[in-house]
N, CA, C and O atoms as CSV, one atom per row, in Angstrom:
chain,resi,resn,atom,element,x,y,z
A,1,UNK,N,N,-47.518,18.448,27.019
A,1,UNK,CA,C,-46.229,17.813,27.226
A,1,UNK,C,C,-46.073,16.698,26.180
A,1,UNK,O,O,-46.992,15.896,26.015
A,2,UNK,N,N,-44.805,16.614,25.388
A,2,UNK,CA,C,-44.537,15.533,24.715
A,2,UNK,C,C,-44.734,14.422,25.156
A,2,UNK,O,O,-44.573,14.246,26.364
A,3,UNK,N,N,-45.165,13.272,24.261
A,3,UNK,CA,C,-45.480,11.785,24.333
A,3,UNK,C,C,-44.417,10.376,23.598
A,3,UNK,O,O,-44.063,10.175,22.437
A,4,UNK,N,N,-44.241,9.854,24.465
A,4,UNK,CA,C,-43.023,9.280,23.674
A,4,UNK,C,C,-44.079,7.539,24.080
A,4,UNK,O,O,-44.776,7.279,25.061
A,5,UNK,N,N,-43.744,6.670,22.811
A,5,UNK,CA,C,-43.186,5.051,22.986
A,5,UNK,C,C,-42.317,4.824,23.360
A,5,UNK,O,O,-41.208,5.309,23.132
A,6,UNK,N,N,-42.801,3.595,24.384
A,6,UNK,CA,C,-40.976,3.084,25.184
A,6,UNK,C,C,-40.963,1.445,24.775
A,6,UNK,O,O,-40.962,0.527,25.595
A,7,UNK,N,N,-40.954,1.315,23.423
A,7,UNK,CA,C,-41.286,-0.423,23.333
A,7,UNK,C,C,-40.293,-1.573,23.132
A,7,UNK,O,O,-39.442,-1.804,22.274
A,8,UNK,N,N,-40.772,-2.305,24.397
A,8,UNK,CA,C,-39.944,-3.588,24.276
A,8,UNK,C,C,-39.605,-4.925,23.279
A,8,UNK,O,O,-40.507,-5.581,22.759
A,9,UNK,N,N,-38.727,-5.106,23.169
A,9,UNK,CA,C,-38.784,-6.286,21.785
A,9,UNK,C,C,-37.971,-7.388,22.250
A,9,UNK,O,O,-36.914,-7.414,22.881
A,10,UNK,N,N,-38.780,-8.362,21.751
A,10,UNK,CA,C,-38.252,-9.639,22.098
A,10,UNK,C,C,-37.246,-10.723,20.922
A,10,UNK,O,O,-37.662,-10.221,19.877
A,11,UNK,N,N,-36.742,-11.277,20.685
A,11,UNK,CA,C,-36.649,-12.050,20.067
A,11,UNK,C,C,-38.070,-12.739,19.730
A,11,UNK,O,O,-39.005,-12.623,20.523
A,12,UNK,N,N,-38.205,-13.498,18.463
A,12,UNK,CA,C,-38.957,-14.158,18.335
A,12,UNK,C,C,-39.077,-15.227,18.846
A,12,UNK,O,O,-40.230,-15.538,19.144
A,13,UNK,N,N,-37.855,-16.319,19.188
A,13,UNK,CA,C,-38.118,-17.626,20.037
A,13,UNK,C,C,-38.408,-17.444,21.515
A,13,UNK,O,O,-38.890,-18.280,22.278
A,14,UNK,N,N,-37.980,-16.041,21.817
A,14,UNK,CA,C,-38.412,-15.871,23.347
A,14,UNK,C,C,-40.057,-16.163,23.857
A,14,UNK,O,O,-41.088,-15.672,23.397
A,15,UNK,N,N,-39.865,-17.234,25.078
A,15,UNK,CA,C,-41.280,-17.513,25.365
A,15,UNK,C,C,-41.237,-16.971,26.231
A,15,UNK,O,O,-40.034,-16.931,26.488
A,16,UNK,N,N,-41.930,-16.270,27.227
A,16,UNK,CA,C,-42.712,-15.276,28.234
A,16,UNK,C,C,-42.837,-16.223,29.292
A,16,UNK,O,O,-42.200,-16.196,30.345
A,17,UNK,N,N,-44.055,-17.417,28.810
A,17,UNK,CA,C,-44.625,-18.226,30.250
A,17,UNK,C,C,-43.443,-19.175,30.531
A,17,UNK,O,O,-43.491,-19.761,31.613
A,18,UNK,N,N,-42.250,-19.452,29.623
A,18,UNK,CA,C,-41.457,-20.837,29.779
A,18,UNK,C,C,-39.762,-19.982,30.567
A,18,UNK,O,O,-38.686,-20.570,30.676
A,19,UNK,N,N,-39.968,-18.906,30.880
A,19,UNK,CA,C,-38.883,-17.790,31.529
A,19,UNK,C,C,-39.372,-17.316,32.338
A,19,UNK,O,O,-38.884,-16.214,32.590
A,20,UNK,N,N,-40.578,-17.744,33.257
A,20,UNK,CA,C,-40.741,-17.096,34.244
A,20,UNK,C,C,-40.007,-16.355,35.305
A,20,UNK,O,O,-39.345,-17.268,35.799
A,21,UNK,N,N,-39.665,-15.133,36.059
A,21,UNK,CA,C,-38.528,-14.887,36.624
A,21,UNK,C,C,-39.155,-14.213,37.862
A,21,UNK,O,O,-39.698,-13.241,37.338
A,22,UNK,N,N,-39.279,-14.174,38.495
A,22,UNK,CA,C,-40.018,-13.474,39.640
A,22,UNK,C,C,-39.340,-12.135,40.007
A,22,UNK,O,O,-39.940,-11.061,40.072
A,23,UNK,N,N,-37.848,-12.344,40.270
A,23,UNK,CA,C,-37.474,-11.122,40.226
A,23,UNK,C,C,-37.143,-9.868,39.241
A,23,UNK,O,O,-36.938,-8.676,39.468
A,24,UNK,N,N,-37.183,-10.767,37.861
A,24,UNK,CA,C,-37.725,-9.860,36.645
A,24,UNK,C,C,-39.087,-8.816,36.871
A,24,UNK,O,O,-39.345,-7.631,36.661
A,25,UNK,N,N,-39.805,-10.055,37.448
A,25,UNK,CA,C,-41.501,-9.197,37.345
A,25,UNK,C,C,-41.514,-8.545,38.444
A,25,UNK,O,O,-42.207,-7.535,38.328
A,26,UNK,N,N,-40.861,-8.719,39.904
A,26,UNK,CA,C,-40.537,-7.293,40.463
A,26,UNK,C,C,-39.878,-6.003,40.303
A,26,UNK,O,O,-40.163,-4.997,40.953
A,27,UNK,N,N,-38.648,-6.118,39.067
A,27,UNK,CA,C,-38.492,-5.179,38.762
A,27,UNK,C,C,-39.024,-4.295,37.904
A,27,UNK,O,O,-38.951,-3.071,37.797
A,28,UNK,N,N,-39.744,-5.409,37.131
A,28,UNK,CA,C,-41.234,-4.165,36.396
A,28,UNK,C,C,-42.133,-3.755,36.812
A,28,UNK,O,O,-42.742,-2.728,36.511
A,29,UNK,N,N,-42.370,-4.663,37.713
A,29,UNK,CA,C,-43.428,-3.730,38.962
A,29,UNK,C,C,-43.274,-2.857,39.641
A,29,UNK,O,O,-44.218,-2.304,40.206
A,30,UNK,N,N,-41.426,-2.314,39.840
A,30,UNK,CA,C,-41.601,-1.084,40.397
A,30,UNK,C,C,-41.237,-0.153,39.470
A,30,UNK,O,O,-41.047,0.997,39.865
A,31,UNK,N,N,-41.112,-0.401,38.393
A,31,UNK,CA,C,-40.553,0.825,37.370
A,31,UNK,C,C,-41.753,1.098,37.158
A,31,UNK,O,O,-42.036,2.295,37.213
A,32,UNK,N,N,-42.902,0.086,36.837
A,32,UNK,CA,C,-44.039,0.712,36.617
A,32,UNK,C,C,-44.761,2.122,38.287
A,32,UNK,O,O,-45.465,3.125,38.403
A,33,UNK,N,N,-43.926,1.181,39.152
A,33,UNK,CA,C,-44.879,2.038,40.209
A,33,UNK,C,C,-43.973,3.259,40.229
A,33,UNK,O,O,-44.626,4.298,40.332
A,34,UNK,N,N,-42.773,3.421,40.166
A,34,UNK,CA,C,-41.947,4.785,39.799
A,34,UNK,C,C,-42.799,5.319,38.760
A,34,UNK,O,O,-43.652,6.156,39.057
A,35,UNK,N,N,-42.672,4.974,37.736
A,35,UNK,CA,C,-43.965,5.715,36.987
A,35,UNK,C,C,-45.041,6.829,36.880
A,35,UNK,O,O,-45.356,7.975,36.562
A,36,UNK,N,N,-45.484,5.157,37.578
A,36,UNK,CA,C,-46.836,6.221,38.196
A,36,UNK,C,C,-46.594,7.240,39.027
A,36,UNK,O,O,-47.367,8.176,38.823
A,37,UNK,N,N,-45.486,7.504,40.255
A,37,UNK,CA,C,-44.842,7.932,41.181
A,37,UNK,C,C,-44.867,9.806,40.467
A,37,UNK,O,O,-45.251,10.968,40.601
A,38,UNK,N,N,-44.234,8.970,39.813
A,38,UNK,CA,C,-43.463,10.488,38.601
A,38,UNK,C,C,-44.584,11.097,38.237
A,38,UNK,O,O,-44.756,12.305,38.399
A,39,UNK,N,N,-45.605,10.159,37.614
A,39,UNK,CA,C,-46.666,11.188,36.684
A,39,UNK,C,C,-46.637,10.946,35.487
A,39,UNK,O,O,-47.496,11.526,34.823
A,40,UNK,N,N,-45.585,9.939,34.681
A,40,UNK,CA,C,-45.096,9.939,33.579
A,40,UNK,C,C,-45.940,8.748,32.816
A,40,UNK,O,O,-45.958,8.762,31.585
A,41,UNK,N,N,-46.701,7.628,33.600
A,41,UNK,CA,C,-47.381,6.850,32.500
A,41,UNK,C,C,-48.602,7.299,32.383
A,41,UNK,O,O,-49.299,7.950,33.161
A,42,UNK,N,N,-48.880,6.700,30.854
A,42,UNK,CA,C,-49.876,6.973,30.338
A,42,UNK,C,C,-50.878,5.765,30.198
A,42,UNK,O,O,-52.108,5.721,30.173
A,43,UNK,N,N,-50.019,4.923,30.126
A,43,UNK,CA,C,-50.870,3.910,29.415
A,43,UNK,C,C,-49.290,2.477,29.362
A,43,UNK,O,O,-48.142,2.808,29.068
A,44,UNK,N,N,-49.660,1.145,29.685
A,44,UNK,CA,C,-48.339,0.470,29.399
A,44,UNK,C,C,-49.048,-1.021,28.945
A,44,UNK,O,O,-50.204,-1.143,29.351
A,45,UNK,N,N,-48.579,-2.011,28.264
A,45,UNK,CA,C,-49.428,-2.753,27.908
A,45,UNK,C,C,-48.379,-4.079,27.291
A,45,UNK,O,O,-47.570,-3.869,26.388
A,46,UNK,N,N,-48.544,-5.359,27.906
A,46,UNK,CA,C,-47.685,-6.745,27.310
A,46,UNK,C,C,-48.599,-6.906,26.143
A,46,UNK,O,O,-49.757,-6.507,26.019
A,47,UNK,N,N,-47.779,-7.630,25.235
A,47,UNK,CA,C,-48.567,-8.372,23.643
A,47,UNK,C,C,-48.585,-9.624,23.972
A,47,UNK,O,O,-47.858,-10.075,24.857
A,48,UNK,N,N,-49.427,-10.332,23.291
A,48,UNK,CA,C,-49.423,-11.641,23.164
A,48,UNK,C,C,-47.825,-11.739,22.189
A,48,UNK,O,O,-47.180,-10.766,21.798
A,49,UNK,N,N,-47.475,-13.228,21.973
A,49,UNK,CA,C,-46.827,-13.789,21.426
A,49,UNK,C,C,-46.851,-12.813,19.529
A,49,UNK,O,O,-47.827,-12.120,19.242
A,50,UNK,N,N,-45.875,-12.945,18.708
A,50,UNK,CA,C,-46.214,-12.267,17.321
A,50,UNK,C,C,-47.141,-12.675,16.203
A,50,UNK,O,O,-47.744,-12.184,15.249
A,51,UNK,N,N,-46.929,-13.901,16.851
A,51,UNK,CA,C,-47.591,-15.450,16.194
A,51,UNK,C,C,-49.315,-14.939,15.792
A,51,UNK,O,O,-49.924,-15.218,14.760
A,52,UNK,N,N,-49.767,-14.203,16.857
A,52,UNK,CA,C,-50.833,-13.992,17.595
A,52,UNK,C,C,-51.630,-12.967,16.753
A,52,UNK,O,O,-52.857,-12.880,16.708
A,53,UNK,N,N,-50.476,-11.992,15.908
A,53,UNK,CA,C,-51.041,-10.625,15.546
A,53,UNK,C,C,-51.360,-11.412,14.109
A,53,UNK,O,O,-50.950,-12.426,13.543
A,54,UNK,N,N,-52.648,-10.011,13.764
A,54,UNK,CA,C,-52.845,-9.917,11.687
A,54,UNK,C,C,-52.795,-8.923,11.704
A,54,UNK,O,O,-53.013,-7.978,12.462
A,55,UNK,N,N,-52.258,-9.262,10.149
A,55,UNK,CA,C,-51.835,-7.641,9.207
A,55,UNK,C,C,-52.779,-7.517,8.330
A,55,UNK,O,O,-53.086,-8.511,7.673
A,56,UNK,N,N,-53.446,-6.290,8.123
A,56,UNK,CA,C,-54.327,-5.677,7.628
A,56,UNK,C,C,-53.790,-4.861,6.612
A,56,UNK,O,O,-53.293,-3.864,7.136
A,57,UNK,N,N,-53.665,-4.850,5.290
A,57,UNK,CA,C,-53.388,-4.180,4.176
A,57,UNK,C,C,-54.328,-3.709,3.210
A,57,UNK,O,O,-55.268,-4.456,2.943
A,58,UNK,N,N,-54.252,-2.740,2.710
A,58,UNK,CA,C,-54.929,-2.637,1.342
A,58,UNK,C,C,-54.227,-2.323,-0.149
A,58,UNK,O,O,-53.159,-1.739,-0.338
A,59,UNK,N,N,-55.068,-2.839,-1.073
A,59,UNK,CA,C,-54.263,-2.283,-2.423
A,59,UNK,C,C,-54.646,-0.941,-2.971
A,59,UNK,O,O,-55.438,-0.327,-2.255
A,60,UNK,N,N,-54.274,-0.350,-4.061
A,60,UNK,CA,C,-54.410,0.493,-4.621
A,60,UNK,C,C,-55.865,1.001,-5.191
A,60,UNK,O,O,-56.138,2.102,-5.669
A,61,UNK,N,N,-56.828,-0.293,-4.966
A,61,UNK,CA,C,-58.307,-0.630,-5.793
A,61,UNK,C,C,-58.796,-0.694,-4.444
A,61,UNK,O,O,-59.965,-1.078,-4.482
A,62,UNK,N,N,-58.287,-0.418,-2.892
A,62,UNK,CA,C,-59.197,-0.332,-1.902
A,62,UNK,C,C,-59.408,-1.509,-1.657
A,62,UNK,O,O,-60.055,-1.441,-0.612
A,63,UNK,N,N,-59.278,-2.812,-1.970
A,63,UNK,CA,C,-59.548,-4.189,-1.568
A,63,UNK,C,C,-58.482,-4.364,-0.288
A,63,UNK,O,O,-57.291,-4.059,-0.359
A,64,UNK,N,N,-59.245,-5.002,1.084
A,64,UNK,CA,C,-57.992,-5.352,2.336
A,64,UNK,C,C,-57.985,-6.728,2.679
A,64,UNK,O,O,-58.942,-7.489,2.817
A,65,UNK,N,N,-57.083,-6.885,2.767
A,65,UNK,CA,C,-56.429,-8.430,2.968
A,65,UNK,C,C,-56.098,-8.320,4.657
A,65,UNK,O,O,-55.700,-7.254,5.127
A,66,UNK,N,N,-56.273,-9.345,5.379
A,66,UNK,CA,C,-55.962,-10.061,6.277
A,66,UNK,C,C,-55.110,-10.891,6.197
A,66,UNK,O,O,-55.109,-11.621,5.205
A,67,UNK,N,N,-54.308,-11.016,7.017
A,67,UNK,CA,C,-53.390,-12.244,6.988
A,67,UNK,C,C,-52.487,-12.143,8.206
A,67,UNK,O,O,-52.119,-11.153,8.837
A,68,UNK,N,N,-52.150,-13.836,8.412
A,68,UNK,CA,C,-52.018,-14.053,9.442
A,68,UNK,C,C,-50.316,-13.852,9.737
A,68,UNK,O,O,-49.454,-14.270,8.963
A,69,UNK,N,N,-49.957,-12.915,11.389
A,69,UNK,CA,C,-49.102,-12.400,11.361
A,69,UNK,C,C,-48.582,-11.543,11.242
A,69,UNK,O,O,-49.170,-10.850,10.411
A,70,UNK,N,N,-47.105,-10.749,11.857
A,70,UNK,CA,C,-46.766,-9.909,11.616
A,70,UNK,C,C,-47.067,-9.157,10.438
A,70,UNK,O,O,-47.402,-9.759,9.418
A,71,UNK,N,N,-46.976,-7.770,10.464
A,71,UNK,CA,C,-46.676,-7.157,9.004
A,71,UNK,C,C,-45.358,-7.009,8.488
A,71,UNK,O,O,-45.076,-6.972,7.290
A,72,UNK,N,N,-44.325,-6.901,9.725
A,72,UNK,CA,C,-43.028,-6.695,9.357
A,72,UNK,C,C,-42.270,-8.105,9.978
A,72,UNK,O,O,-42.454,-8.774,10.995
A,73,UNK,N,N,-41.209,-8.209,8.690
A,73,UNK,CA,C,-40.749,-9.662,8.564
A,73,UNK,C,C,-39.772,-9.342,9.930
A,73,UNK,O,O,-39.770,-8.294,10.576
A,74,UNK,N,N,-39.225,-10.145,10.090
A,74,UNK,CA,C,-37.617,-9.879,11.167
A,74,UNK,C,C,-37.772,-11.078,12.390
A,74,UNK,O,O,-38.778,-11.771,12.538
A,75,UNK,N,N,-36.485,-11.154,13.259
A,75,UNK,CA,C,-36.529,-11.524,14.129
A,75,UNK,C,C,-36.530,-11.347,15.455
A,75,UNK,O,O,-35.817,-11.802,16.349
A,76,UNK,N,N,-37.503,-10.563,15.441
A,76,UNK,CA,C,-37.335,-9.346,16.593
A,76,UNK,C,C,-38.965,-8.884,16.491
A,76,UNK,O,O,-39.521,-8.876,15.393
A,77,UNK,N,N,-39.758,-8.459,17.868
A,77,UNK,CA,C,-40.932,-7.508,17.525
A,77,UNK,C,C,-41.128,-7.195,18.909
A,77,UNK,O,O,-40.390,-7.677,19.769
A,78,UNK,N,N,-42.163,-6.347,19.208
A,78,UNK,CA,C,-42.610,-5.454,20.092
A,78,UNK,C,C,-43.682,-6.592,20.883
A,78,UNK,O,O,-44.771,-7.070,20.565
A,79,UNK,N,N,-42.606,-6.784,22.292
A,79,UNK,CA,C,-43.537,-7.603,23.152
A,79,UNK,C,C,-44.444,-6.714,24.048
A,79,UNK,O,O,-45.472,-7.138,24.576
A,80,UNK,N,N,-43.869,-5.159,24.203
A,80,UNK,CA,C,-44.851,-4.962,25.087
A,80,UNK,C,C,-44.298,-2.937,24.603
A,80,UNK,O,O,-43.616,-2.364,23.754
A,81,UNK,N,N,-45.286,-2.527,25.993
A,81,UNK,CA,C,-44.434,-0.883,25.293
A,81,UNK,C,C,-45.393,0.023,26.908
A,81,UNK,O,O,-46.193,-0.400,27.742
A,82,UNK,N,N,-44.925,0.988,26.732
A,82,UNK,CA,C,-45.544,1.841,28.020
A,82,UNK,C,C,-45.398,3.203,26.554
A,82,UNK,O,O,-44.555,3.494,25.705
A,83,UNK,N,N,-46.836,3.718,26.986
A,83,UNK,CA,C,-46.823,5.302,26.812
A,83,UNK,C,C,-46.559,6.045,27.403
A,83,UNK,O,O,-47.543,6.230,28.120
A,84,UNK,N,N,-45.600,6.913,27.741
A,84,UNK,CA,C,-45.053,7.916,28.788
A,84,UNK,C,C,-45.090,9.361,28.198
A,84,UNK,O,O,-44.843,9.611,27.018
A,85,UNK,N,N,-45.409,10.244,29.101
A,85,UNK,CA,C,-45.543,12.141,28.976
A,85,UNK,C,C,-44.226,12.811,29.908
A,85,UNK,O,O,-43.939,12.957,31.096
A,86,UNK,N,N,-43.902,12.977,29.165
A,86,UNK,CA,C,-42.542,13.620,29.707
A,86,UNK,C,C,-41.967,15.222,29.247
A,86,UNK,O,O,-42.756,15.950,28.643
A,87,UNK,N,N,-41.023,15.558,29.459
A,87,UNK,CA,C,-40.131,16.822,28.901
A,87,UNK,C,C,-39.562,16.889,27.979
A,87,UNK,O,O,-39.592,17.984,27.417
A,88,UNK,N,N,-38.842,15.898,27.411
A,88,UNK,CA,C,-37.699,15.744,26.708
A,88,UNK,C,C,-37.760,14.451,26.295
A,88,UNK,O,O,-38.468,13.534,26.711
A,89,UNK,N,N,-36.884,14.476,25.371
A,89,UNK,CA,C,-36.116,13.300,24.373
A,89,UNK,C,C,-35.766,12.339,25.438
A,89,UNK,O,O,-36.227,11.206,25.576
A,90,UNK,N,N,-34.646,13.105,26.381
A,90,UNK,CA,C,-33.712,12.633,27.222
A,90,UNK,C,C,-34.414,12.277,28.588
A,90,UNK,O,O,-34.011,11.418,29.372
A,91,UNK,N,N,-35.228,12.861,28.706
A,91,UNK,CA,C,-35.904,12.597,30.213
A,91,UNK,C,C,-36.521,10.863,29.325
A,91,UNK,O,O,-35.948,9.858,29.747
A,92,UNK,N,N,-37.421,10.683,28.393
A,92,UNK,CA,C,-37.743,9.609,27.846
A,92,UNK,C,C,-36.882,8.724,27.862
A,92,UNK,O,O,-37.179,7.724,28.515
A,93,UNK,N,N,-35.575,8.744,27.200
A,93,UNK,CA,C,-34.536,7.922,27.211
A,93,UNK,C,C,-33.958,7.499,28.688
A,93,UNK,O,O,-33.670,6.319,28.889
A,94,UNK,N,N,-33.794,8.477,29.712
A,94,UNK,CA,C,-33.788,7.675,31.151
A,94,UNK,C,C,-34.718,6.381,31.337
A,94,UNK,O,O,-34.422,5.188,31.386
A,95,UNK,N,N,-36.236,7.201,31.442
A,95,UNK,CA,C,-37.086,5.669,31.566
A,95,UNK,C,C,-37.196,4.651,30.599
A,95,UNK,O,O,-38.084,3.804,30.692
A,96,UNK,N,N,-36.134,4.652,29.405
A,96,UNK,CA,C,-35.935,3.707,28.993
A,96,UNK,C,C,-34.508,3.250,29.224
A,96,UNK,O,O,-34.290,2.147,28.723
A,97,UNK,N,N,-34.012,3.516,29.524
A,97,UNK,CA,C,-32.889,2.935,30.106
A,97,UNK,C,C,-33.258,1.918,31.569
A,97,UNK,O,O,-32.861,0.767,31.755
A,98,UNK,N,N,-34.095,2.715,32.454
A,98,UNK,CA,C,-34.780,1.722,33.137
A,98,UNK,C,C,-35.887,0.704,32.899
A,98,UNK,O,O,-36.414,0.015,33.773
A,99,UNK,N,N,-36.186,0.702,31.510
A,99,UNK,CA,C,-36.802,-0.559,31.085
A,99,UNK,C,C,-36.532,-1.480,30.880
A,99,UNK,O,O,-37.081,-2.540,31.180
A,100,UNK,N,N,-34.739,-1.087,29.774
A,100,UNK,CA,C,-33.796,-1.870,29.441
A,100,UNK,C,C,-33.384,-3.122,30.073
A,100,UNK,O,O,-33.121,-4.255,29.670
A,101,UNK,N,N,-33.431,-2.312,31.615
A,101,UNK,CA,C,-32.599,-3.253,32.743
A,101,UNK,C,C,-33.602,-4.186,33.304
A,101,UNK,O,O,-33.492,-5.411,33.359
A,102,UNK,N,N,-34.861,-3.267,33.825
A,102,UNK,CA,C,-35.862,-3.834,34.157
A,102,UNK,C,C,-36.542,-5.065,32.858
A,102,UNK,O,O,-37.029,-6.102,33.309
A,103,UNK,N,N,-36.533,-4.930,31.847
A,103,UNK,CA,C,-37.027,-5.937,31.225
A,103,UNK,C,C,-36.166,-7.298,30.666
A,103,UNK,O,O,-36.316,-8.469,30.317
A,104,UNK,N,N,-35.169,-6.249,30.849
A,104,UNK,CA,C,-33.817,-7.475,30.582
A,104,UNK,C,C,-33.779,-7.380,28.472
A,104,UNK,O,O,-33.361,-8.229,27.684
A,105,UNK,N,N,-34.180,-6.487,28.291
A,105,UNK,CA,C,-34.610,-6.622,26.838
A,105,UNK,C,C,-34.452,-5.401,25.891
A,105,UNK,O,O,-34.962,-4.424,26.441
A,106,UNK,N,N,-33.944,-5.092,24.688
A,106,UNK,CA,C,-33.726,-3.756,23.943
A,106,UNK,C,C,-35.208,-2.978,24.239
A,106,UNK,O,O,-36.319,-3.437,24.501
A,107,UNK,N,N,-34.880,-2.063,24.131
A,107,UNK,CA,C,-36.467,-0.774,24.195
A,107,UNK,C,C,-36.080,0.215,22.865
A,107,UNK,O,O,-34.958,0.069,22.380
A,108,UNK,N,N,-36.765,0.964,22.423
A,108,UNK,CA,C,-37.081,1.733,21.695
A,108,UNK,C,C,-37.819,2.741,22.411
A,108,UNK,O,O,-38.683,2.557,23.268
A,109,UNK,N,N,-37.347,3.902,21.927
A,109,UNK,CA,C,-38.062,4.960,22.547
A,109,UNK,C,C,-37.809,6.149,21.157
A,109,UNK,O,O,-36.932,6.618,20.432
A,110,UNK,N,N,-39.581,6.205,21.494
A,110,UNK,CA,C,-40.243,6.811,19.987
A,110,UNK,C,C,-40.838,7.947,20.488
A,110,UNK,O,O,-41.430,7.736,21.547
A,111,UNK,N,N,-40.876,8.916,20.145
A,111,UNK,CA,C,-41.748,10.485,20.382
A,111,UNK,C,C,-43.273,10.320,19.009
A,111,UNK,O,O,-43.365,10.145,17.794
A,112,UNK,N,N,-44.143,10.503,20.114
A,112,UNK,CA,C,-45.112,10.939,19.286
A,112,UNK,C,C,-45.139,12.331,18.203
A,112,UNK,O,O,-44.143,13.044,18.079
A,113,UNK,N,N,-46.153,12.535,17.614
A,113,UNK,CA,C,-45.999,13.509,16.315
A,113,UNK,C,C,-46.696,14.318,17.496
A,113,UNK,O,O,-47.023,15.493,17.331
């Protein structure tokens, strides 16, 4: 069965611990337990802050650089994401539509190769 990304993105000034919402985090708690319900997660997982990540590159001579931070510039990145197994494009795009709401936040929904 196809594998899709369902990933959430935050703004960058968005803080996590300083928005606490309780009834936010109940509604991800049951999309997650629908989920599971369904059969459809695989795997779902929050990021730290972007601040948080390194980018790992190499050059053309095989030398890799570290450095601190995103790899991709913007104001926007992937706070969190669920792996889901599903049917379809469209069956994927439902449970992201219920992420949408449930996270209060844009989603992306990506099909694996």
């Amino acid at each position: 069965m196809p594998k899709f990304l369902v990933a959430i993105h935050h703004r960058d000034d968005f803080d996590a611990m300083a928005v606490h919402d309780p009834e936010q985090d109940r509604a991800i708690d049951e999309l997650n337990d629908e989920m599971v319900a369904a059969g459809v997660r695989i795997f779902v997982g929050g990021l730290h802050k972007y601040t948080a990540a390194k980018s790992v590159t190499a050059d053309a001579d095989g030398h890799v650089t570290v450095s601190d931070g995103p790899y991709m510039k913007g104001d926007e990145h992937v706070a969190g994401f669920w792996v889901l197994e599903a049917h379809s494009m469209d069956e994927a795009l439902e449970w992201g539509r219920k992420a949408t709401i449930a996270c209060r936040a844009p989603v992306e929904v990506r099909p694996f190769h």
